[in-house]
C-alpha positions in Angstrom: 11.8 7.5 -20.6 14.3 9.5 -19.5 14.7 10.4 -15.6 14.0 13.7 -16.0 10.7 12.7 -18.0 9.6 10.2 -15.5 9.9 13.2 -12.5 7.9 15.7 -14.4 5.3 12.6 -14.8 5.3 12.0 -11.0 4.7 15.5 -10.5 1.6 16.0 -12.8 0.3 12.6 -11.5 0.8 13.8 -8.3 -1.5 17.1 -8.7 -4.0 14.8 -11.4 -4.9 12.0 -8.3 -5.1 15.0 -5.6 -7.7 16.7 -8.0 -9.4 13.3 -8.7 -9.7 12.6 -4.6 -11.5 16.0 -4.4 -14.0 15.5 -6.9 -14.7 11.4 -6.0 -14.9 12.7 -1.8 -17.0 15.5 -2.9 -19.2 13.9 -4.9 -19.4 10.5 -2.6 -20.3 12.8 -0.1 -23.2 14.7 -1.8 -24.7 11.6 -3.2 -25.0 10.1 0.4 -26.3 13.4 1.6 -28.6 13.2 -1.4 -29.8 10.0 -0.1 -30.5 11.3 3.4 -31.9 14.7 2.4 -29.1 17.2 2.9 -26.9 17.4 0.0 -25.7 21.1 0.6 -24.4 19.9 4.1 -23.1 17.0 3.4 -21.5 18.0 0.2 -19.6 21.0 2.1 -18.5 18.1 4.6 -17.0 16.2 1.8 -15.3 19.2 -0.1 -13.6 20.3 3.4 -12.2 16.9 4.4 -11.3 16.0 1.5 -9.1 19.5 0.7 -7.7 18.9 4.5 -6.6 15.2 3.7 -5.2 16.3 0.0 -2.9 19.2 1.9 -2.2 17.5 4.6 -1.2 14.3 3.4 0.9 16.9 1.2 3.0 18.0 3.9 2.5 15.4 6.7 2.3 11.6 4.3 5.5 10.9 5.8 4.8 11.2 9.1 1.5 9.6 9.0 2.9 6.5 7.2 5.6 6.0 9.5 3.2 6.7 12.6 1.1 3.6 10.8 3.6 1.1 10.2 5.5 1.6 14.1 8.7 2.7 12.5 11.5 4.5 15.1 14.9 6.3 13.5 17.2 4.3 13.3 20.4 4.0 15.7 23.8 4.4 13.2 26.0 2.1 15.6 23.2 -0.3 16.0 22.1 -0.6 12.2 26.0 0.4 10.9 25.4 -1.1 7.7 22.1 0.1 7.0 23.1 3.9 7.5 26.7 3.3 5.8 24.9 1.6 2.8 22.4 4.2 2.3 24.8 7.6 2.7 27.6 5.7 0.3 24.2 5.3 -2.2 22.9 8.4 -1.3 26.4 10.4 -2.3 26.6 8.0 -5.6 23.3 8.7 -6.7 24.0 12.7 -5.9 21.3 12.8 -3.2 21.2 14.4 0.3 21.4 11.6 2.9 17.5 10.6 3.6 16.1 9.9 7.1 16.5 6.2 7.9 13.6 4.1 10.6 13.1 0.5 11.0 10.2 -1.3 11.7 10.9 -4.1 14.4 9.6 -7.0 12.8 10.5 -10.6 11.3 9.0 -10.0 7.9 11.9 -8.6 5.8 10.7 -5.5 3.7 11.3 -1.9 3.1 9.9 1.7 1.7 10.3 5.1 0.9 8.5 7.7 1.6 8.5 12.0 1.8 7.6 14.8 -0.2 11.3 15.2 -2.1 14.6 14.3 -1.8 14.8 16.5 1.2 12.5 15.5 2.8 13.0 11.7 2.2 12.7 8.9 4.9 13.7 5.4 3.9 13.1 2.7 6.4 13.7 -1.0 6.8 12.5 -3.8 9.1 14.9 -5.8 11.1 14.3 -9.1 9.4 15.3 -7.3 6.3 18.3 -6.1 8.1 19.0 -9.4 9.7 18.8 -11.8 6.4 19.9 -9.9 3.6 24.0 -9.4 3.1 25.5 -6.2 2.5 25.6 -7.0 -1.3 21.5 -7.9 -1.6 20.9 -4.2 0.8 22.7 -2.5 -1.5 19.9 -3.6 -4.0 17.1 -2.9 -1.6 18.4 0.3 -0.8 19.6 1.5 -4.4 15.7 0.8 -5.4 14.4 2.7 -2.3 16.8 5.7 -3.6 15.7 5.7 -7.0 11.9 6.4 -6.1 13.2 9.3 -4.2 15.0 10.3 -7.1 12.1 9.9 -9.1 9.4 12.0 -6.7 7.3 8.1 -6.7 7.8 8.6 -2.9 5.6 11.6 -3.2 2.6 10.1 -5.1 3.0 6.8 -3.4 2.7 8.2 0.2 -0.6 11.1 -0.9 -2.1 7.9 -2.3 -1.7 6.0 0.6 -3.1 8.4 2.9 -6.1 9.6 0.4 -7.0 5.5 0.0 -6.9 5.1 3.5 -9.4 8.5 4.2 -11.7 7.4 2.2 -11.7 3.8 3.0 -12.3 5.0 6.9 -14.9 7.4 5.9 -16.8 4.6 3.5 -16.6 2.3 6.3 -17.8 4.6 8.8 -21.1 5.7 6.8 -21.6 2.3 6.5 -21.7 0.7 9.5 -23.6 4.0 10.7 -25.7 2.8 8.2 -26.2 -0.7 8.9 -26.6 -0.2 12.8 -27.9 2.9 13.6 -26.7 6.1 13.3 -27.3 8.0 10.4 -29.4 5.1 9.0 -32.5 5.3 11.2 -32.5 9.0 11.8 -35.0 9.6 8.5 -37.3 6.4 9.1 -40.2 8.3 7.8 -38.9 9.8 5.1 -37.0 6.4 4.1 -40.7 4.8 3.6 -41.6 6.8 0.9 -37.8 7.0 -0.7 -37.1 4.8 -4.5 -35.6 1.1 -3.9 -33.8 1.9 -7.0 -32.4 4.9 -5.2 -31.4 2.8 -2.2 -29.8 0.0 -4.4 -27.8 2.8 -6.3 -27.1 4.2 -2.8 -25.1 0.9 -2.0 -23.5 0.6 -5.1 -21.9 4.2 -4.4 -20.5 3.2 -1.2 -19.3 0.0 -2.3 -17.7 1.5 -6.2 -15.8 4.4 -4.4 -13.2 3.0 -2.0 -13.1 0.4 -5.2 -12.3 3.4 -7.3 -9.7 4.6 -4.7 -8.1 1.7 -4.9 -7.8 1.1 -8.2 -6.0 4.4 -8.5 -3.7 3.4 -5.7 -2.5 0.0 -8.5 -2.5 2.4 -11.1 0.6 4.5 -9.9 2.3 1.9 -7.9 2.8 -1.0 -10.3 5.2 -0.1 -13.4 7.3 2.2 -10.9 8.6 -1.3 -9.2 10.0 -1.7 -12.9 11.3 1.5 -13.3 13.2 1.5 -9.9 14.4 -1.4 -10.2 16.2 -0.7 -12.9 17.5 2.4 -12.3 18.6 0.7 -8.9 20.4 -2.2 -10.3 22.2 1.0 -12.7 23.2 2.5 -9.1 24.9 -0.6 -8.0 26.2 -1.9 -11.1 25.2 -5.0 -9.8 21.3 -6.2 -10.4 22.4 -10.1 -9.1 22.2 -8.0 -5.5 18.3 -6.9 -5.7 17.5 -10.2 -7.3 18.9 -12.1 -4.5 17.3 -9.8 -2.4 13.7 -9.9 -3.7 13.9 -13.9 -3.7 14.7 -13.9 0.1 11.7 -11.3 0.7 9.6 -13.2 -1.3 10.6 -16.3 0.1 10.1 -15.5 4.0 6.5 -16.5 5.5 6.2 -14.0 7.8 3.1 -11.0 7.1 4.3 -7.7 8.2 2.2 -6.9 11.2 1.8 -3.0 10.5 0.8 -2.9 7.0 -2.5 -2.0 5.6 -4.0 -2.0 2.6 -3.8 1.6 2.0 0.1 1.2 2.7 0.9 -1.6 0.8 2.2 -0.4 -2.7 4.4 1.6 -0.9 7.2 -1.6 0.2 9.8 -3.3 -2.5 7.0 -6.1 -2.2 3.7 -7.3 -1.0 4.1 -7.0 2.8 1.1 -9.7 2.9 2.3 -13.1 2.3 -0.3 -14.1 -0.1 -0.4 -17.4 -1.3 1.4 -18.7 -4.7 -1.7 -18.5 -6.9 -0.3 -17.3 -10.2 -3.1 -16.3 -12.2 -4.4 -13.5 -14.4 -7.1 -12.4 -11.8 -4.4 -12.4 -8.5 -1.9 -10.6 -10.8 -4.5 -7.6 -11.9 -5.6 -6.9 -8.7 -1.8 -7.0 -7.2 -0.4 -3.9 -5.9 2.9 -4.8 -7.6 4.1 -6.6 -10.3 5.0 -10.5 -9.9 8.1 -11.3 -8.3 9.0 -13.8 -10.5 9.1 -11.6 -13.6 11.1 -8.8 -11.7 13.8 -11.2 -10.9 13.7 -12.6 -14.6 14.6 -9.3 -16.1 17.2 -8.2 -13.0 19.0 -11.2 -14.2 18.5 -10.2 -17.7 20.4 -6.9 -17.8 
């Protein structure tokens, strides 16, 4: 797959998981609004947050990611080789210099994110700053270019902000649900209402944040291959990312600020989970294993 190819992918993925979002918020919405009565209302509800989130996230992902993971630009005397790493890259790789922030925090990791090349941020935590030499953040960095390159920043950061919406908005009608709220509103009518409709009810809001998040492993898994290569082409040099990715790996602190939603968008799991290397932990991953990205760095 050529680079050009793997853009024009992004792109129609892009359009294909805002579409898909509509129609699973829309239709989450009118079966819980079936449930309670009032499909037309609640099914208008869905249709209009859901187009606000997809346009929105659109234009403002960036923002919204970085307001959710603490990050503040970063300072070029401060972090010197950070910002002199990223323009010589940048002007290598024949991209305009992106925005750089850093998270303070001990667990070394990084991310892009934006809608295009132009609008690109790529940011950094200090403990990545602090462990890695200049050789391994040239790795880091050349990776975090190369999803610019290749618009995953775009999908990556809609999908993060569309996972978390509906995620909030799942959790919300539940716990309405369960104490309260919306639940107790229709007592009457809920006497005379199908246990089979109630069961199917649950299911609903259980399957669809499930749903949202399989799409969210979907689109973030085989593009840690694909940049990682084309990253380790950048520097000439794929001993520097695999260096790098065995210190991130390695370190024991979680990354405070991450979320699920959020996740698939750093070089690797910000949550530390434990070494349990099995076909189950693997599937469910939001990136590939570690231990076989190194294994083919090493093999180029």
């Amino acid at each position: 797959m050529t680079v050009y190819s793997q853009i024009a992918t992004n792109k129609a993925k892009t359009y294909l998981v805002m579409t898909i979002f509509i129609l699973i918020f829309s239709g989450f919405f009118y079966f819980v609004g079936k449930y309670f009565g009032s499909p037309t209302p609640y099914f208008i509800l869905g249709i209009t947050i859901s187009l606000l989130s997809t346009f929105g996230s659109y234009f403002f992902s960036d923002k919204i990611v970085l307001l959710t993971t603490g990050a503040k630009p970063a300072n070029k005397k401060q972090f010197f080789d950070f910002y002199t790493v990223t323009e010589n890259l940048a002007i290598a790789d024949g991209l305009p210099m992106p925005k750089l922030y850093v998270i303070d925090d001990p667990s070394p990791n990084a991310f892009a994110t934006g809608r295009d090349s132009h609008h690109a941020v790529v940011c950094a935590t200090t403990g990545l700053l602090d462990r890695l030499d200049r050789a391994e953040l040239e790795g880091v960095i050349a990776h975090e270019l190369s999803h610019v390159k290749n618009y995953d920043i775009l999908l990556s950061s809609i999908v993060a902000v569309l996972v978390g919406t509906l995620a909030l908005i799942a959790d919300w009608i539940m716990r309405s649900f369960w104490w309260g709220g919306i639940g107790r509103k229709r007592d009457n009518e809920e006497e005379g209402r199908s246990p089979l409709f109630f069961v199917l009810f649950i299911i609903v809001l259980i399957l669809t944040p499930l749903i949202a998040t399989i799409i969210q492993l979907a689109v973030s898994r085989r593009r840690e291959f694909l940049a990682d290569a084309n990253g380790a082409l950048l520097t000439r040099y794929p001993e520097g990312l695999a260096k790098a990715l065995e210190k991130i790996s390695g370190d024991p602190h979680v990354l405070a600020t991450a979320t699920t939603s959020t996740a698939h968008l750093f070089i690797t799991n910000p949550f530390k989970k434990e070494r349990v290397h099995s076909f189950i932990s693997n599937l469910f991953s939001t990136h590939p294993p570690v231990e076989e990205r190194i294994k083919i760095l090493r093999s180029m």
